[in-house]
Steps between C-alpha positions, in 0.01 A plus 500: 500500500160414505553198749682786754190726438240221640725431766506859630150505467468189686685637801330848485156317530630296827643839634170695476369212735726401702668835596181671667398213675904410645486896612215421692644224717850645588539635865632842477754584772409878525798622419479683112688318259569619150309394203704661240377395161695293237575541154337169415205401622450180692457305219783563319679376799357161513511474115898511497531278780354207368798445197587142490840600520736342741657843608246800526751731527642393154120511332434869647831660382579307172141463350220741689735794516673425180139408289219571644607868600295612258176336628593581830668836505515598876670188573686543809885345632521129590551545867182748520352247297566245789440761755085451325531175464558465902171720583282249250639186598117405636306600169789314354435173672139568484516510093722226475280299671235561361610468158 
């Protein structure tokens, strides 16, 4: 587990960078949009999505949901999971490439 730890970290470090400065460069719209808050944080997100499984679907319902619940107890379904995944496609890319 320690290997999943560092990674975690790993993305959490890129996050507290990245994130404020991305914020900073959108163009708002005006209109208000909803920021409702997540039961994982942003880089729990990235963190699942990088299995080097063929089918992510198959990783996030037969191993993180089935094993890791434990470490990650306010895990949330697999299409709200994809829902997040959508919003941080950018940070997603970014760490990726970076790494």
């Amino acid at each position: 587990m320690n290997n999943l730890d560092a990674v975690v970290v790993d993305v959490d470090d890129i996050c507290q960078t990245f994130l404020p400065t991305w914020k900073k460069h959108l163009i708002f719209s005006g209109i208000k949009q909803r920021n409702k808050s997540s039961y994982l944080s942003v880089s729990e997100v990235i963190t699942f999505h990088q299995s080097e499984c063929r089918n992510f679907k198959t990783y996030y319902i037969h191993f993180v949901c089935c094993y890791l619940s434990n470490e990650f107890p306010e895990l949330v379904s697999y299409t709200r999971m994809l829902t997040f995944m959508q919003k941080l496609l950018v940070l997603l890319c970014s760490y990726l490439t970076h790494r």
